[in-house]
C-alpha positions, 0 to 999 in steps of 0.5 A: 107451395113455398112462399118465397117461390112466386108464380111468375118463378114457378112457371119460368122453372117449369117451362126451362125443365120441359124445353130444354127436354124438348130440345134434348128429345127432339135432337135425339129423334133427329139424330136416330132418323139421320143415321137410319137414312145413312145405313139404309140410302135406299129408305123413302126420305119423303116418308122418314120425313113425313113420320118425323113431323108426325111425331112432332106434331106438325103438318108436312103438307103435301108437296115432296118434303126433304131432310134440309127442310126438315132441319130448318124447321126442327132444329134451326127455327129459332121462331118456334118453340117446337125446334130445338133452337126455338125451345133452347131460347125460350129455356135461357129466357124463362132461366133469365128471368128466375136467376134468383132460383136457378144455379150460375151454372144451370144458367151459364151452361144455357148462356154458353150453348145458345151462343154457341149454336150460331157456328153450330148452324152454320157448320152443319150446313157445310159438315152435317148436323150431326155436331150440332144435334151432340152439343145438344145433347150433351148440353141437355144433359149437362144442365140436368145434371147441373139441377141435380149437383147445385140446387137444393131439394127445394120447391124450385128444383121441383118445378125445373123436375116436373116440367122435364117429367111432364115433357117426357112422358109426351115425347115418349107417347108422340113417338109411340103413337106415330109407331102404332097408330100412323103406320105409314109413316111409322118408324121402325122399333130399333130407330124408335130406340135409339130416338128414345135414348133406350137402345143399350138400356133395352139391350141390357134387359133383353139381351138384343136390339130385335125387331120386337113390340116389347119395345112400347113395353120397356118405353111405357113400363119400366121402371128403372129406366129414366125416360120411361112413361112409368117412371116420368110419371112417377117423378111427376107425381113425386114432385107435385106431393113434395109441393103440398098437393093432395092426391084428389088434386086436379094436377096430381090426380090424372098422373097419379091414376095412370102411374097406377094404371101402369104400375099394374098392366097386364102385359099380355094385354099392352098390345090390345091396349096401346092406342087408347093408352097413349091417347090417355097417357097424352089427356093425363099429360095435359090435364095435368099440366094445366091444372099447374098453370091454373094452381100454381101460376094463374095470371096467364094460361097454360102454353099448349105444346102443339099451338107454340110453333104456330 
């Protein structure tokens, strides 16, 4: 790694990557859920509900649950990094404090969108979520492509890349996993589309929107499309060579093997291999990501993804 770049940067970069993703992701599967319901009110709102705090790993309890309480804690609890609120504040705090490494106008795009969730928030509770979760959306991606536009390829870059990759492939797998392995709650594969950002790419490559389990195939091994487990990986592991690290390096090993595992599946043989595939894919996520922590910023351990709203 470049000396000039410290751990306690290194760590705010990675971190502002993933949970600005998170946030990213988390509204597009709101947002594909809330649609759902509106074309189909006869869907069990307890059940969609119940499936969407599956995949976001949390605990939905045992009374009734409904979409308002879900949007509480999902979108508008700023106390928890596992809501898009929550994720968008800890992004600003962890870009606020390497300044020196991100652009003024990754950081300005992060300032202006915290700020404006306030009238968001309340908004949506008169109006519908739906302005608050597109200026998520929109800001997300306006802050990537900002990273992309106005910061040099440098190590700094990198981390911001890394930490987006890693969360990507997670997000992807949490989605997948509820669809194969929990199907009571499991979403249906158009609305697993659309949560993903996937449904024109995948229409484009296969010619429809049907109800088909090529869906986990285009999620999990195409390589062209960005939010792919394939290519997430790809990128990850691009970013950890550039930083100088071996291909027997602890962070770089376990997403290196399962780009590989991926690279050359047998497709014919996806769906046999689905559920020990995401249990590994999610394993090499955060082995990987500790193994970071543990390289590249060592004063303090790595955050796990499902203990950070407790």
């Amino acid at each position: 790694m470049n000396d000039v770049i410290l751990s306690r940067i290194a760590e705010a970069l990675t971190w502002t990557g993933r949970y600005v993703e998170r946030a990213d992701a988390t509204a597009r599967i709101l947002d594909a859920y809330l649609h759902r319901m509106l074309e189909d009110p006869w869907r069990d709102e307890d059940l969609a509900c119940r499936s969407l705090y599956a995949i976001l790993g949390m605990d939905a309890g045992r009374a009734p649950v409904d979409m308002q309480q879900v949007l509480d804690q999902l979108a508008f609890d700023a106390r928890s990094t596992g809501s898009i609120e929550g994720a968008l504040g800890a992004a600003r705090l962890n870009a606020r404090s390497a300044r020196e490494a991100v652009s003024s106008a990754m950081w300005e795009c992060l300032n202006a969108t915290w700020h404006a969730l306030a009238d968001q928030r309340r908004a949506a509770r008169r109006t519908g979520p739906y302005g608050y979760l597109e200026l998520v959306r929109s800001r997300a991606a306006l802050f990537f492509g900002l990273a992309d536009s106005t910061m040099s390829r440098d190590d700094s870059w990198r981390f911001v890349v890394l930490g987006r990759s890693l969360e990507r492939v997670d997000m992807t797998v949490r989605l997948l996993s509820v669809r194969v392995l929990d199907a009571v709650h499991a979403p249906d594969w158009p609305t697993l589309l659309s949560a993903s950002g996937a449904d024109e790419a995948f229409a484009r490559v296969y010619g429809g929107f049907g109800d088909t389990a090529r869906v986990a195939e285009f999620l999990l091994l195409d390589r062209d499309f960005p939010r792919s487990a394939l290519h997430a990986l790809t990128t990850a592991e691009e970013c950890l060579s550039a930083l100088g690290r071996p291909r027997q390096d602890p962070a770089r090993r376990p997403i290196g093997g399962l780009r590989t595992r991926l690279e050359y599946l047998d497709t014919q043989a996806l769906e046999d291999q689905l559920p020990l595939l995401l249990r590994d894919l999610q394993t090499a996520c955060m082995a990987s990501a500790e193994a970071v922590a543990e390289r590249f910023f060592p004063y303090q351990g790595p955050v796990v993804w499902a203990q950070e709203g407790v």
